[in-house]
Residue, then its C-alpha position, 0 to 999 in steps of 0.5 A: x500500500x503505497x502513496x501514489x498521488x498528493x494533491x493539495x486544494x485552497x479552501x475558504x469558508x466565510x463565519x457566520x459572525x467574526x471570531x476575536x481572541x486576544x490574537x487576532x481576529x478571524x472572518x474566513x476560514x482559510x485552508x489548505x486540503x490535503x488529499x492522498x491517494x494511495x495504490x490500492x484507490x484509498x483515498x485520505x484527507x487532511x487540511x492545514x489552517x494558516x495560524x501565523x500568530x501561533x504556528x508561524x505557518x501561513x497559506x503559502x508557506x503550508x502550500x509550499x510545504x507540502x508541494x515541494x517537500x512533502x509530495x515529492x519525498x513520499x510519493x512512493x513509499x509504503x503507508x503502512x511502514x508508518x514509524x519510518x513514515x512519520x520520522x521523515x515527515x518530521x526530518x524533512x522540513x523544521x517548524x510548519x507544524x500545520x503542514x505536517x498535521x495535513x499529511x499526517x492526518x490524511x496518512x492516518x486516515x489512509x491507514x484506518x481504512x487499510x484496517x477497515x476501522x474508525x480512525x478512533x478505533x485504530x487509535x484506541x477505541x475509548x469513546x464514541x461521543x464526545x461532548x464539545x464546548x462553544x467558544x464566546x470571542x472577545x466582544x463588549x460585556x453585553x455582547x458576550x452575555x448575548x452570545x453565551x445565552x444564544x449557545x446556551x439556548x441552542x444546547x450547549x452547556x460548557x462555554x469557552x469564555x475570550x478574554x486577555x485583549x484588553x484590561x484585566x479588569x474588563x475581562x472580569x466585567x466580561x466573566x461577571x456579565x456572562x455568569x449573570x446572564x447564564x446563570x450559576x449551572x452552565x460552566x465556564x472555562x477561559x481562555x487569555x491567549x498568553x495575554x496576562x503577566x503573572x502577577x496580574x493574572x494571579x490577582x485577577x483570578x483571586x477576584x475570580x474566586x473571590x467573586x465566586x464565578x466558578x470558572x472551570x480552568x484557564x489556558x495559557x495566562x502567560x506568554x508560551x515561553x514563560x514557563x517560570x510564569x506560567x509554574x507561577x500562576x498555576x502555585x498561587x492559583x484555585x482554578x486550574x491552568x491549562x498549558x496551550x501554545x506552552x506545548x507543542x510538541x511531547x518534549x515541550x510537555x516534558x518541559x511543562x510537567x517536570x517543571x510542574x507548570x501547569x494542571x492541564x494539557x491541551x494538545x493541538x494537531x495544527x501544534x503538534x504536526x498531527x497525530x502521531x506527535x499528539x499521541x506521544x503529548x497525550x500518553x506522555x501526560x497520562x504518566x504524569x496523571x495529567x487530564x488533556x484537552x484536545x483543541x482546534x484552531x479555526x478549522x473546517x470538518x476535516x481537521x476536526x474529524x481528525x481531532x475528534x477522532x483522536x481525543x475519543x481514543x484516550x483515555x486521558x482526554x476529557x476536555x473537547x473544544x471541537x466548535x470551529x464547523x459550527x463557526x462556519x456559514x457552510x460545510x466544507x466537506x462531505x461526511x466526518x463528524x456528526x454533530x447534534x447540539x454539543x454532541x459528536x458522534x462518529x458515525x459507521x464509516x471507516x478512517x475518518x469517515x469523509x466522503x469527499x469536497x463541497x466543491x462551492x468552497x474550493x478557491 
């Protein structure tokens, strides 16, 4: 079983509504599609997302990366030699982790068809639904209030609360309205996008509690290389920090849980080049007794489908922040995922289930 064809696709899908992060500020959702034929007619797909503030990898930069080193260099080589596989995904090129996640999910796809299972039950078989949260971006206070009763009213009952773009006092003003709005039985849990220094946040999240805002965790207060920050709020800290844009890689977890840094993980295939590094963060964390999230950036149903795919196969995972399809104003693909409110379900189909291209999208 052998790759025969790579061929890459430029993507772009309008949101229903813009989506602000202490970051940036996201209106279409762009991609690179992924798909990999292979001898036997098995046909994978993955796709890569431009996060330049968090990855660095950009549309021309992952096009590039797959079409002049990725496609010429596997082109014939055995799938199911995967350990040499991924190894040299990984030899080939430094960084443009998002690329590597594109062929890395497609090859995985390509596999599980191969063993005529789910990708989930190739890769562990632990869960067949899972539970996403819905993200609230950085708004006014009223506005966010707005849109987390509207998610609330559609079915969800864990939201992901944008704070870290402006003065921490107006994140706490953002938090209190919301709670206000929600009520006490709906969970909350933050995001600050790095956007926090550590004593700031260490005293903004005292008043947290002090207000009794009952937030679940936080991910990343502090700046990604801050790791004696980061140890710094997580020790003077009620509320669990998460580590986010801290870890891309198993030997940024390393860093993260021998230092003791953070409570939490959450692991990223557009961080960590895919699954095959996202499987060594997460059984990595599982030895430290560390729970995991498995997050998304602004990605369509492939790249989800391929994060939901992996989070429902360990036994470590429990947080699920696969919201992004639901972001957008139409589906990219045919197949994947289901979802029903907060619910995903994976459906009977083998690999990742992704039947082909809504072709209106393709650029």
């Amino acid at each position: 079983m052998k790759i025969q064809q790579i061929d890459t696709y430029k993507a772009a899908v309008p949101l229903k509504k813009p989506f602000k992060t202490a970051l940036r500020t996201v209106r279409v959702a762009e991609t690179i599609v992924v798909r990999v034929t292979c001898d036997n007619g098995i046909v994978g797909w993955g796709e890569a997302p431009p996060t330049h503030v968090i990855t660095g990898d950009t549309l021309a930069s992952i096009h590039y990366a797959i079409n002049d080193v990725f496609k010429p260099a596997l082109t014939g080589l055995s799938i199911l030699d995967r350990e040499a596989l991924f190894k040299k995904i990984n030899s080939l090129i430094v960084g443009n982790t998002s690329a590597k996640a594109a062929i890395d999910m497609a090859l995985y796809d390509c596999i599980a068809q191969q063993a005529n299972m789910s990708l989930t039950q190739f890769l562990g078989g632990y869960q067949e639904r899972i539970e996403t949260d819905y993200t609230v971006s950085v708004n006014s206070p009223e506005e966010m209030a707005d849109d987390a009763e509207g998610y609330v009213k559609d079915g969800f009952s864990v939201l992901k609360v944008k704070v870290g773009k402006d003065e921490i006092n107006m994140d706490i003003e953002r938090i209190q309205a919301i709670r206000d709005r929600i009520g006490p039985d709906v969970t909350i849990r933050l995001d600050a996008n790095q956007g926090w220094e550590p004593k700031v946040a260490v005293r903004s999240i005292q008043k947290m509690e002090d207000l009794g805002l009952q937030i679940e965790f936080i991910e990343q207060p502090v700046k990604a290389y801050d790791l004696k920050g980061l140890k710094y709020v997580t020790e003077h800290s009620q509320i669990p920090i998460m580590a986010d844009e801290s870890v891309f890689s198993a030997k940024d977890a390393r860093a993260v849980l021998e230092l003791g840094a953070a409570d939490l993980i959450n692991i990223k295939l557009m961080k960590a080049g895919g699954i095959h590094e996202a499987l060594n963060i997460a059984k990595l964390a599982n030895v430290y007794g560390i729970s995991c999230m498995v997050g998304s950036m602004i990605e369509s149903k492939i790249g989800i489908t391929a994060a939901a795919h992996f989070a429902a196969s360990q036994p470590n995972i429990k947080y699920f922040d696969f919201d992004a399809p639901l972001m957008l104003a139409g589906d990219l693909i045919k197949g994947g995922i289901t979802y029903k409110e907060s619910l995903i379900t994976f459906g009977s189909g083998k690999g990742l289930g992704i039947e082909g291209l809504h072709q209106e999208y393709i650029l």
